[in-house]
C-alpha positions as CSV (number, residue, x, y, z in Angstrom):
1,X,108.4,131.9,79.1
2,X,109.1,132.1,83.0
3,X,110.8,128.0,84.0
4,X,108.9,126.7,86.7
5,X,110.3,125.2,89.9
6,X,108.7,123.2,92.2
7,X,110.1,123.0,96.0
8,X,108.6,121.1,99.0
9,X,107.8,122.6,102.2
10,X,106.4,121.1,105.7
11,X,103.5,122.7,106.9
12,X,104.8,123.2,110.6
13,X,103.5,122.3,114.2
14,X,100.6,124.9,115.3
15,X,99.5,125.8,111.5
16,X,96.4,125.6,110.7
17,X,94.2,126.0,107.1
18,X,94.6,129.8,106.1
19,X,97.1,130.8,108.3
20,X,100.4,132.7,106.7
21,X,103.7,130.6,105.6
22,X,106.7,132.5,104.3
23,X,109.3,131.1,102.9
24,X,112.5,132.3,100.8
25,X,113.7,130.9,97.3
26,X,116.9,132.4,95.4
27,X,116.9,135.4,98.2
28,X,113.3,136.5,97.4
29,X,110.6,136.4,100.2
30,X,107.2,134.0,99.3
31,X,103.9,133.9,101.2
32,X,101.6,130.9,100.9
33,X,98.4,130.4,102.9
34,X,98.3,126.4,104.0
35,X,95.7,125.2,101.8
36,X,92.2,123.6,102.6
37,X,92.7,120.0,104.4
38,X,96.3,120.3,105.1
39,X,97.8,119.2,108.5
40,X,101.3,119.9,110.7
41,X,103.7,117.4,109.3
42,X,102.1,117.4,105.5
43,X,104.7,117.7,103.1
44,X,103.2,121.0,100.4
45,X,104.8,121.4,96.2
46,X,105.0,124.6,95.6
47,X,105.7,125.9,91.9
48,X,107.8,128.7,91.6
49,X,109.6,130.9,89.1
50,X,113.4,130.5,88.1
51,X,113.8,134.2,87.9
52,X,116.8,134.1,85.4
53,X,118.6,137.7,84.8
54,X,117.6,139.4,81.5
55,X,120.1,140.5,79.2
56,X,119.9,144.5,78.7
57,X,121.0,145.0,74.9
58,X,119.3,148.5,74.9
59,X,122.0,151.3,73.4
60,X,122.2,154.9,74.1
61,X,121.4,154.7,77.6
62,X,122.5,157.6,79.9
63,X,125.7,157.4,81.8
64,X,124.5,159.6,84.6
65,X,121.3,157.5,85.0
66,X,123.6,154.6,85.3
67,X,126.1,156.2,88.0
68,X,123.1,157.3,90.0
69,X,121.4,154.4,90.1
70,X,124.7,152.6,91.1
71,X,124.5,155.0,94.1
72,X,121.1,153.7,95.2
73,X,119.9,150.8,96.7
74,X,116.4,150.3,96.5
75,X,115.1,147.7,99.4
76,X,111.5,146.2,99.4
77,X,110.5,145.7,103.1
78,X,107.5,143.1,104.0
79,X,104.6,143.1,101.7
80,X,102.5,143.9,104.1
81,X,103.3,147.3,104.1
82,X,104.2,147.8,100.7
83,X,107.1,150.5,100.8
84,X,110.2,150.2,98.8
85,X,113.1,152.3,100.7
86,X,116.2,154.1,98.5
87,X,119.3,153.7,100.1
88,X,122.0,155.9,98.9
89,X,125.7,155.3,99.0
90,X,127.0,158.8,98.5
91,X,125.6,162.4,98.6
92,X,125.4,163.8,95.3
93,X,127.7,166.5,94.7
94,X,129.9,165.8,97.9
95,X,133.8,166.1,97.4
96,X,135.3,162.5,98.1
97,X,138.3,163.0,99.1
98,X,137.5,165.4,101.5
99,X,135.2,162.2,103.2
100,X,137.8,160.3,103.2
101,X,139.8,162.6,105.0
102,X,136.2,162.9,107.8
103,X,136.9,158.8,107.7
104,X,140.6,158.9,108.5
105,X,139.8,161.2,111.8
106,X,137.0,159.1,113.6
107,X,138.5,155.7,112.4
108,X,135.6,154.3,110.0
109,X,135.6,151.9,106.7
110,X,133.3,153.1,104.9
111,X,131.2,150.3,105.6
112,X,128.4,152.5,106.8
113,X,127.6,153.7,103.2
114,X,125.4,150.3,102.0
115,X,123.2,148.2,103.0
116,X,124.3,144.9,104.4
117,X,122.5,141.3,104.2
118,X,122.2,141.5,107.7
119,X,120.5,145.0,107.8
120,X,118.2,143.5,105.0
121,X,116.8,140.3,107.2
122,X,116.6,142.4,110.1
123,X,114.1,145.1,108.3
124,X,111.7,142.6,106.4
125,X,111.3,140.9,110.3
126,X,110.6,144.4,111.0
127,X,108.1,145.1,108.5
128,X,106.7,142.1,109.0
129,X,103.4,141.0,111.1
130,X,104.9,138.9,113.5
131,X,107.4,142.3,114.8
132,X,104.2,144.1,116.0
133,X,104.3,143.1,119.5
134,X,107.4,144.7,119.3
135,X,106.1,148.0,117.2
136,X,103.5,148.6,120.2
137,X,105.9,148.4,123.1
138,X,108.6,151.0,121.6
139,X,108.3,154.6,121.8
140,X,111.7,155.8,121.9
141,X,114.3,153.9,119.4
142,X,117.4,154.0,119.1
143,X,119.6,152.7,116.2
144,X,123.1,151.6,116.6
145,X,125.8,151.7,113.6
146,X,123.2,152.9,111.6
147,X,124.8,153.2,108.2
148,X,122.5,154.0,105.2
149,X,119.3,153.6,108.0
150,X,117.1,150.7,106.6
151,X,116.6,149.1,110.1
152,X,115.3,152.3,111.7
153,X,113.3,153.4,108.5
154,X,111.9,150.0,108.2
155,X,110.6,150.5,112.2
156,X,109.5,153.6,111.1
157,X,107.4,152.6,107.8
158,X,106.1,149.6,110.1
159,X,105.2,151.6,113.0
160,X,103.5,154.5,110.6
161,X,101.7,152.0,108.7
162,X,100.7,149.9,111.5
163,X,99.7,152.9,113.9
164,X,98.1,154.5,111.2
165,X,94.8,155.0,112.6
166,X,96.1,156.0,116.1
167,X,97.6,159.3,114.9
168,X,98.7,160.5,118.8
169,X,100.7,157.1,119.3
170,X,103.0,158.0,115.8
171,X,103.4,161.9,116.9
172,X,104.4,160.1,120.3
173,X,107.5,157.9,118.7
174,X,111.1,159.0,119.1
175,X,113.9,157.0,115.8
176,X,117.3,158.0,116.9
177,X,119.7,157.1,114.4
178,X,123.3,156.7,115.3
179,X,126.7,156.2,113.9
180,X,130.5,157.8,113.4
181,X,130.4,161.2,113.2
182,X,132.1,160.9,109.2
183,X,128.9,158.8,109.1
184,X,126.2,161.2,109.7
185,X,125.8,163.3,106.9
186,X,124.9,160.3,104.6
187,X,122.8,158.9,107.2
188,X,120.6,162.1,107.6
189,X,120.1,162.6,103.7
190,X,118.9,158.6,103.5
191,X,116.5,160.1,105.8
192,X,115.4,162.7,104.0
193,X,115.2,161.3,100.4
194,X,112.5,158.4,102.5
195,X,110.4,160.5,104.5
196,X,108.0,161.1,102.6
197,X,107.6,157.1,102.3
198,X,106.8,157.4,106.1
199,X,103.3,159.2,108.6
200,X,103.3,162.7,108.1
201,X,103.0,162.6,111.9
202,X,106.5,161.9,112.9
203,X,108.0,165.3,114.0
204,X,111.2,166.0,112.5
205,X,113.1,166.8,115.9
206,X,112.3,163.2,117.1
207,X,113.5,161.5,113.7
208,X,117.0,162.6,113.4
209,X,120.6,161.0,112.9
210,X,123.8,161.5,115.4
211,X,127.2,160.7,116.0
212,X,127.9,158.6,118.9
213,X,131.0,156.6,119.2
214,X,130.9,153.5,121.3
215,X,132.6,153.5,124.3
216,X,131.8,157.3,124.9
217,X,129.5,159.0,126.5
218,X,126.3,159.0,125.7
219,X,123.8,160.6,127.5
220,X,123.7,164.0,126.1
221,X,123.1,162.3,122.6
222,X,120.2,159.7,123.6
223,X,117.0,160.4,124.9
224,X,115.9,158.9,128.3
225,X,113.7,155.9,128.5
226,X,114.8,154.1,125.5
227,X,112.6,150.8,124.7
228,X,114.3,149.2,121.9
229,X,118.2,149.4,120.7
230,X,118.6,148.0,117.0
231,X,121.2,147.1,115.3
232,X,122.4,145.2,112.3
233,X,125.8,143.3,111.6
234,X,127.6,145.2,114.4
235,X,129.8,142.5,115.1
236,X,132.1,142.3,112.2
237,X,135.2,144.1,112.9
238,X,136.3,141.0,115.9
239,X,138.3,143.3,118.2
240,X,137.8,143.1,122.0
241,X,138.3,146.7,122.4
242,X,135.1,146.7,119.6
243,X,133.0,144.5,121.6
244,X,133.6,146.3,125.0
245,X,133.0,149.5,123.3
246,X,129.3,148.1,121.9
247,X,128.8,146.4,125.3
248,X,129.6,149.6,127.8
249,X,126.8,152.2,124.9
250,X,124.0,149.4,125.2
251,X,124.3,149.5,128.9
252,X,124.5,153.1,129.2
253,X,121.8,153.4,126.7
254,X,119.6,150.7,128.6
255,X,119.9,153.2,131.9
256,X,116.5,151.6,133.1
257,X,117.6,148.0,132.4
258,X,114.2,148.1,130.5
259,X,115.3,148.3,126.8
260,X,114.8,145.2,124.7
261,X,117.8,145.2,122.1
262,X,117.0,143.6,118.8
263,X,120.3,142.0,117.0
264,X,120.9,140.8,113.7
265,X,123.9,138.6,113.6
266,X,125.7,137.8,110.2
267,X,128.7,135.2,111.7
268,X,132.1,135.0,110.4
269,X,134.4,134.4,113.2
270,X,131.8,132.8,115.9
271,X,134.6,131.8,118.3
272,X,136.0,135.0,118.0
273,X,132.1,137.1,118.0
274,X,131.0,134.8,120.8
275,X,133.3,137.1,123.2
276,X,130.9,139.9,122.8
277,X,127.5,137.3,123.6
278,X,129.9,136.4,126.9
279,X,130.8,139.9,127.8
280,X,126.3,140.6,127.5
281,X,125.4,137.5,129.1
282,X,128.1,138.3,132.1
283,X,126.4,142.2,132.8
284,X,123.3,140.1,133.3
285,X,122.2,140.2,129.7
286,X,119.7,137.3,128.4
287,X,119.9,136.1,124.6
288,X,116.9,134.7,122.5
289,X,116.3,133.6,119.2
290,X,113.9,135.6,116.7
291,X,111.7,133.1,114.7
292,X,109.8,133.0,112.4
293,X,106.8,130.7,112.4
294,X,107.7,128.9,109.5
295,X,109.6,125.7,108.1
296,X,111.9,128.1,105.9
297,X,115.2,125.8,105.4
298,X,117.2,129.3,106.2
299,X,115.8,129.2,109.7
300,X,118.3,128.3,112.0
301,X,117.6,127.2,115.7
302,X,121.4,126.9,117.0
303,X,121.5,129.3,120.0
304,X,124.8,131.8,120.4
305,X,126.9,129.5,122.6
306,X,126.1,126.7,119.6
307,X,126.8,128.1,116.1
308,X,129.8,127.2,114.8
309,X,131.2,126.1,117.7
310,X,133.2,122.4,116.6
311,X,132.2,120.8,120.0
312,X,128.5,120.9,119.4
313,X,126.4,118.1,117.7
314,X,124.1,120.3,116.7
315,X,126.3,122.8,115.0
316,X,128.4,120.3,113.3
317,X,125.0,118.8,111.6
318,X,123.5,122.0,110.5
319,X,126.4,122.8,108.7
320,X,126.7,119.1,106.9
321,X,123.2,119.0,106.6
322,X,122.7,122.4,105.0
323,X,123.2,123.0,101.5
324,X,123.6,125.8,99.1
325,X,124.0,126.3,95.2
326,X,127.5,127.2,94.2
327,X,127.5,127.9,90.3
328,X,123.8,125.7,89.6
329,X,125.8,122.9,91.8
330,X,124.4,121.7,95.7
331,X,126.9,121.9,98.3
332,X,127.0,121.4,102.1
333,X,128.1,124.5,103.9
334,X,131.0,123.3,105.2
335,X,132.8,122.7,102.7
336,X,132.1,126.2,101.1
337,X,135.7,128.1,100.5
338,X,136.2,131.5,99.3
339,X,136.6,130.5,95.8
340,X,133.3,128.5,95.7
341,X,131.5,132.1,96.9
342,X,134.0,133.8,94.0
343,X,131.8,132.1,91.7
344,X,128.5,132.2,93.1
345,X,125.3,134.4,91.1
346,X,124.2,136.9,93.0
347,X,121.0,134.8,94.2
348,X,123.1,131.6,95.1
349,X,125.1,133.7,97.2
350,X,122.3,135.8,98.9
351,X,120.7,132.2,99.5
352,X,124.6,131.4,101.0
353,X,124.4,134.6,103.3
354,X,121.0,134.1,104.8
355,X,122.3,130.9,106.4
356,X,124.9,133.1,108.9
357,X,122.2,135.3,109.7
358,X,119.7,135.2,113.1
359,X,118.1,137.7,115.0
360,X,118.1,138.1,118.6
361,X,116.3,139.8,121.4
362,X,118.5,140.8,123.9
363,X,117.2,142.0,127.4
364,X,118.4,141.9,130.8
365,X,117.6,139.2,133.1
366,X,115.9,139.9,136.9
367,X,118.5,137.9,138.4
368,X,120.9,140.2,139.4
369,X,124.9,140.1,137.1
């Protein structure tokens, strides 16, 4: 039988009875309507269960079943749409060394082939209710650093599902998806093995993946009038030549200065990332925060110029105030090291990740840079 955990939750300023709460326990998403009678401030018990890894003792299973489901990565976007995306690592059949060589050319990692925590919190905002604001203003999409797809397929599934009675407004939408050149191949198959997870309605020539390399040119690769740039967890390799690069493609993209440019942010190195928010904010580029309307304890409110910088009040609390479970033990999060996450489960250390995470929309200001 399941264990049963009970957590406490606030119901937050502006909810009323009814309305919608979600919330995140060992790196799963919950939903909870605030019950009859309850109030902003009112503290709610929740029962939950202690999911706890089952022990597979089955013999004779295939080998090849287990490589290729090694190879995939199956991601459940927002509920509310109900569509489970397969994200694969590799192209069956495809000779390996000869990608490595492909990788070894135009300079990438290999990081491109999986899904990243950040891509993941990005896609569920996406799928979720609260992004269709965004959903109704976007026609033409780009993705940047791509990888395996999930952010733009998530837009996609959203948009489909949400537009699904306005057939004209789908056949309408442009998803570019964009990445290294070694990258493409695997990006385009990802496409292919979801589409049929997506409207019927999206024409193929408008729902396509291509290499663009930051820093080049790139407008004979992406369409005019772009509304929305995404991108996920574009910020990890801390070079300046990196972050001018991603800086110069978003502002040659963004030729209108209309675009809004949705960002999910894993930090590692803030002092070092916060170069690229300066380099933004200085071409006249305005940050804000993606929330959530709830009292999740993975929300963070810090703004760029604030996380993890050790001469704010603000940051220093959040991270002695915030804990996490290393090995069934609490902890604040600054005194994680690399050898508490060594020993984190799985779920402890998706619960760790989702703390470096936030999402922002990025658009440039009327004033002029």
């Amino acid at each position: 039988m399941d264990k049963l955990n009970t957590i406490k939750m606030k119901v937050p300023e502006g909810a009323e009875e009814g309305d919608s709460l979600t919330f995140s326990v060992n790196g799963k998403d919950l939903e909870i309507a605030v019950p009859v009678g309850s109030k902003p401030g009112d503290i709610l018990e929740i029962q939950v269960q202690d999911d706890q890894p089952q022990d597979d003792d089955d013999e004779g299973d295939n080998d090849d079943d287990d490589n290729e489901a090694s190879d995939i990565k199956r991601v459940e976007l927002h509920s509310s749409i109900g569509v489970t995306l397969d994200l694969y690592s590799c192209i069956p059949g495809n000779d390996q060394e000869s990608k490595d060589d492909e990788e070894k050319k135009d300079g990438a990692d290999g990081t491109y082939a999986m899904p990243w925590p950040a891509g993941e919190h990005l896609a569920k905002r996406i799928s979720s209710p609260s992004f269709e604001k965004h959903i109704q203003d976007s026609k033409t999409v780009v993705e940047l650093g791509a990888g395996t797809g999930l952010c733009g397929l998530a837009f996609a599934a959203a948009a489909t599902a949400k537009l699904a009675k306005r057939k004209g407004d789908v056949k309408k939408m442009s998803i570019l998806f964009t990445d290294m050149p070694s990258a493409v191949d695997l990006l385009q198959y990802n496409l292919e093995m979801n589409k049929d997870r997506l409207c019927s309605q999206l024409e193929p020539g408008k729902f396509c993946a291509k290499a663009l390399v930051w820093g080049k040119e790139s407008q004979d690769i992406v369409p005019d009038g772009v509304d929305l740039i995404l991108g996920s967890d574009l910020l990890y390799n801390v070079s300046l030549e990196t972050f001018q690069d991603l800086c110069a493609t978003i502002q040659s993209i963004d030729a209108s200065k209309k675009a809004k440019v949705i960002l999910s942010v894993r930090w590692r190195k803030p002092q070092e990332e916060r170069r690229f928010f300066e380099m933004m904010n200085s071409a006249g580029y305005e940050f804000k925060l993606m929330q959530e309307n709830t009292d999740s304890p993975y929300e963070c409110n810090l703004e760029w110029r604030e996380f993890g910088n050790p001469s704010c009040e603000k940051s220093n609390e959040f991270f002695t105030n915030s804990f996490v479970r290393v090995d069934g033990e609490s902890k604040a999060l600054k005194d994680i090291s690399e050898d508490d996450m060594d020993v984190m489960s799985d779920q402890e250390f998706a619960s760790f990740e989702k703390r470096f995470i936030q999402v922002y929309v990025v658009s440039k200001t009327t004033k002029s840079a």
